[in-house]
C-alpha atoms as an extended CHARMM CRD file, in Angstrom:
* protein
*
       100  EXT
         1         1  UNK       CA             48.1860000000      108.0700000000       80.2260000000  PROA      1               0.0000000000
         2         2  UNK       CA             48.7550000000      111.6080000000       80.1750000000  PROA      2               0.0000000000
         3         3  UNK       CA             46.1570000000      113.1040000000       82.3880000000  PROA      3               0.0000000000
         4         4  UNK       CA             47.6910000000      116.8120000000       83.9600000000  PROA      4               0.0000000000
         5         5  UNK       CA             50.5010000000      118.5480000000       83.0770000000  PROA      5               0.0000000000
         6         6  UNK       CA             52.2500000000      117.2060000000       86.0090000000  PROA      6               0.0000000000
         7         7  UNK       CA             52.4480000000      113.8010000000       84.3500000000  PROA      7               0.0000000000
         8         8  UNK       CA             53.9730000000      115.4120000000       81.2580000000  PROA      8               0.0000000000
         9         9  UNK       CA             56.5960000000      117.0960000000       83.5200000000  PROA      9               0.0000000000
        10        10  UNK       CA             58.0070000000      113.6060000000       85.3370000000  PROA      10              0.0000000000
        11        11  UNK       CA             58.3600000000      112.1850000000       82.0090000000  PROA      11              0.0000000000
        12        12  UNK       CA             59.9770000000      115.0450000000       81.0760000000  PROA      12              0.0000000000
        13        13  UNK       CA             62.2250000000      114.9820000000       84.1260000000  PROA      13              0.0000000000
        14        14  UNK       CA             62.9720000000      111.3120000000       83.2730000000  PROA      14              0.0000000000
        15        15  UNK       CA             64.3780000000      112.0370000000       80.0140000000  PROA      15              0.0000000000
        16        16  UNK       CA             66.2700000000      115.1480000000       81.2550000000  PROA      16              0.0000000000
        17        17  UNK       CA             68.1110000000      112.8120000000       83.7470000000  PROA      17              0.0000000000
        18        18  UNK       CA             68.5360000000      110.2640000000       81.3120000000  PROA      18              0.0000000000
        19        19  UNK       CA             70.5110000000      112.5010000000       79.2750000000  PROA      19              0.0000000000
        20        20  UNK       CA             72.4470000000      113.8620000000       81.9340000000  PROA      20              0.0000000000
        21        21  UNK       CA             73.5230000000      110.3900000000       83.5080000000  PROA      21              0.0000000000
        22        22  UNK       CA             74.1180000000      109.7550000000       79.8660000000  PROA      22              0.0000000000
        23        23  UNK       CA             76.5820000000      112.6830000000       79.4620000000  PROA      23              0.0000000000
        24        24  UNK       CA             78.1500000000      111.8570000000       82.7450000000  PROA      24              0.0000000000
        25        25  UNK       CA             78.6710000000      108.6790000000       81.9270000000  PROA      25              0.0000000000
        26        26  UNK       CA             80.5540000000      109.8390000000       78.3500000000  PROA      26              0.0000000000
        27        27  UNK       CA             82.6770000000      112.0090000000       80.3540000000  PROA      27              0.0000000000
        28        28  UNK       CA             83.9130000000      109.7290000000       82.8900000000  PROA      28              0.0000000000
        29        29  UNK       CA             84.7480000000      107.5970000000       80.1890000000  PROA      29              0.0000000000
        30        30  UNK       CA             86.7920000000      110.4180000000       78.5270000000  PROA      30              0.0000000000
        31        31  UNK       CA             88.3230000000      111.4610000000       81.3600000000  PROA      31              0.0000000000
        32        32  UNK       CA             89.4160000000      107.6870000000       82.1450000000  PROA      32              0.0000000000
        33        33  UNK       CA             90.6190000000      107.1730000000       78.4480000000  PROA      33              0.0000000000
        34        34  UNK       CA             92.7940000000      110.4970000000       79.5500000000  PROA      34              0.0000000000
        35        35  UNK       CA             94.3940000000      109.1430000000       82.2150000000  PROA      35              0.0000000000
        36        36  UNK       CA             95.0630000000      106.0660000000       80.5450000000  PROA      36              0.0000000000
        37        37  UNK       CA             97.0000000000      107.6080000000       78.0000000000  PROA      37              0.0000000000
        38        38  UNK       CA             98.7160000000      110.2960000000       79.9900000000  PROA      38              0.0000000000
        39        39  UNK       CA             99.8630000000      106.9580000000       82.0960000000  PROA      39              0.0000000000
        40        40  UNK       CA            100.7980000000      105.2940000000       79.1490000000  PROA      40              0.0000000000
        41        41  UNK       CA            102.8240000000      108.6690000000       77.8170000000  PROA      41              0.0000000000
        42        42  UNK       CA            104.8010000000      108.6810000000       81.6130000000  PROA      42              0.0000000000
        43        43  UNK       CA            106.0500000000      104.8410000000       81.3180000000  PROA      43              0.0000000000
        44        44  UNK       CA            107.1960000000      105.6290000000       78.2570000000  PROA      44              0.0000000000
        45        45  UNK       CA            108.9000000000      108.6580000000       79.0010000000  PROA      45              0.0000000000
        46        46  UNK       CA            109.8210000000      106.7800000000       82.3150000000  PROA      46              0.0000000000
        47        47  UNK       CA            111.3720000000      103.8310000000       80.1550000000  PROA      47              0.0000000000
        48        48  UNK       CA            113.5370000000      106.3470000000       78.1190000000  PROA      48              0.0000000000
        49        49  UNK       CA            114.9420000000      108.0300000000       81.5900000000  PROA      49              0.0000000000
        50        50  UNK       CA            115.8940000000      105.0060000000       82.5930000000  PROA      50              0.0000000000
        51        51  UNK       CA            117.9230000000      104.1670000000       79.2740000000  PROA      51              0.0000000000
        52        52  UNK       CA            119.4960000000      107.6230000000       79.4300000000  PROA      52              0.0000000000
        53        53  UNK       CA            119.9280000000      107.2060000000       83.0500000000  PROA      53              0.0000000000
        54        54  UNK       CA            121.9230000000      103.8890000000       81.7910000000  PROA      54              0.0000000000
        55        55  UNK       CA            123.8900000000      104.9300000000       79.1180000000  PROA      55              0.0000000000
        56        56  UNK       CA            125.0140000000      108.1640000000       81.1050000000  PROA      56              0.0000000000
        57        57  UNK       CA            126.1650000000      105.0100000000       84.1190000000  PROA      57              0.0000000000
        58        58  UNK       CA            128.0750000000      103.4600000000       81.4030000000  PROA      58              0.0000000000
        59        59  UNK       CA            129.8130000000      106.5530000000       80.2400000000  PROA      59              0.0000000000
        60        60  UNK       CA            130.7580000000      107.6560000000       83.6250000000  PROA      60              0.0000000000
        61        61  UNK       CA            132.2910000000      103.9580000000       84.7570000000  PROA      61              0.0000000000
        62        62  UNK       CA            134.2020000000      104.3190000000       81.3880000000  PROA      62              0.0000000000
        63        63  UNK       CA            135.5110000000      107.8580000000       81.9430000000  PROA      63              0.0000000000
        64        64  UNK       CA            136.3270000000      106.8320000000       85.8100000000  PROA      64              0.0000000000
        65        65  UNK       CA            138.0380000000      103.0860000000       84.3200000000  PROA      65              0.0000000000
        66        66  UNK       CA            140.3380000000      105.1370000000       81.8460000000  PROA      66              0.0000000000
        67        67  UNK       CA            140.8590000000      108.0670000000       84.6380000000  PROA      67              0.0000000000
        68        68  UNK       CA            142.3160000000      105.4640000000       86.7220000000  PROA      68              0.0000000000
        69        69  UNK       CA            144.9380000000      104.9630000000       84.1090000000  PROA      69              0.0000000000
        70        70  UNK       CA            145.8870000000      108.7320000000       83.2740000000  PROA      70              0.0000000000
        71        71  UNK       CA            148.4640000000      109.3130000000       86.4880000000  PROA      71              0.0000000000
        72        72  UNK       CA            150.3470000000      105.7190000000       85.8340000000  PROA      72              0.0000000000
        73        73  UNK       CA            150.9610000000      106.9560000000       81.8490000000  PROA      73              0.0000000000
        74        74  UNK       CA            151.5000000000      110.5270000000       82.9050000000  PROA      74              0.0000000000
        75        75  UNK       CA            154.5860000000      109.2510000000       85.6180000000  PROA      75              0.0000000000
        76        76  UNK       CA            156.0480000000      106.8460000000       82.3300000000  PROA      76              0.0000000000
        77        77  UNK       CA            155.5580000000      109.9760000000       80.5110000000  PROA      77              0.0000000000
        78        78  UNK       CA            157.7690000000      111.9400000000       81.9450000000  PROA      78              0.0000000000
        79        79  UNK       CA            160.2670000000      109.0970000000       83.0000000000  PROA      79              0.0000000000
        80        80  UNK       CA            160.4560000000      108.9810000000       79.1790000000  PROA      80              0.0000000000
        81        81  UNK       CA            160.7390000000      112.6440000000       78.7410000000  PROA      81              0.0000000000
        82        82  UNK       CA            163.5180000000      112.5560000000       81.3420000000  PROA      82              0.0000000000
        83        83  UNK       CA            165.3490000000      109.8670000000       79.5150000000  PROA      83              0.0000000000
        84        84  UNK       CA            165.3490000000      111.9020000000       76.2320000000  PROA      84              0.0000000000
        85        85  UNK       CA            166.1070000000      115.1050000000       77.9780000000  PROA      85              0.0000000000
        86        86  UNK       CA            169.3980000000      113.4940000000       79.1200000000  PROA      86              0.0000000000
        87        87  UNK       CA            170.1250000000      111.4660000000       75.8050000000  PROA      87              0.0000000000
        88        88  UNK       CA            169.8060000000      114.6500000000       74.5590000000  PROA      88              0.0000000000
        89        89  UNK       CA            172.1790000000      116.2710000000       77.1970000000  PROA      89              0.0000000000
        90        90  UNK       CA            174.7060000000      113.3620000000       76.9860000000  PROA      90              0.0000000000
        91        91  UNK       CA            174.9290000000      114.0040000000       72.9870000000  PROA      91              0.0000000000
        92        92  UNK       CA            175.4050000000      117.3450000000       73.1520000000  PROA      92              0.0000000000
        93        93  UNK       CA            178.1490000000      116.9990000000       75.8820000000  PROA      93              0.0000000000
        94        94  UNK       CA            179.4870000000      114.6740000000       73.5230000000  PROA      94              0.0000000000
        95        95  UNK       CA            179.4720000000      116.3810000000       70.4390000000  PROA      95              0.0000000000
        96        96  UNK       CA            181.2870000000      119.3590000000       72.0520000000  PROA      96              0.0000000000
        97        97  UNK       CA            183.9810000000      117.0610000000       72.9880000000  PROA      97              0.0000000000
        98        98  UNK       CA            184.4240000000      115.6610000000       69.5890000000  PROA      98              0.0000000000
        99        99  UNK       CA            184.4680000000      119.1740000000       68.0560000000  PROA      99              0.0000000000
       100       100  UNK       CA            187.5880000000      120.0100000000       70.6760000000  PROA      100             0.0000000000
């Protein structure tokens, strides 16, 4: 079976390239488990932008639904402020004609 040295080499050889295709093989299957997970780790992160992204929506349709409102309160705001300011003036003007 084993005749010259040669023969000893190819089997050799064989081996040696066994082990390497074997290695490569290991590795690819590493480096695909990697990507799996790293693709795994951005939908999740992608999932949670997307909930932020929705929640920050809803906060800024609220604020812009209750701006809407501010300029309508403000105006009966100061209608009322107006109205006290002259109860006000009309009591005064009143008590300084009761006191003469």
């Amino acid at each position: 079976m084993l005749v010259t040295s040669k023969d000893v080499f190819w089997i050799v050889l064989s081996f040696v390239i066994l082990w390497i295709g074997f290695c490569v093989g290991w590795a690819t299957f590493y480096i695909a488990m990697m990507l799996r997970n790293f693709w795994l780790v951005s939908a999740s992160v992608k999932k949670k932008m997307d909930f932020v992204d929705q929640i920050l929506n809803t906060i800024k349709n609220r604020v812009e639904s209750t701006a809407s409102y501010i300029p309508p309160l403000m105006e009966v705001g100061s209608k009322i402020m107006e109205a006290i300011n002259e109860k006000k003036k009309s009591d005064a003007a009143k008590a300084k004609k009761k006191r003469r």
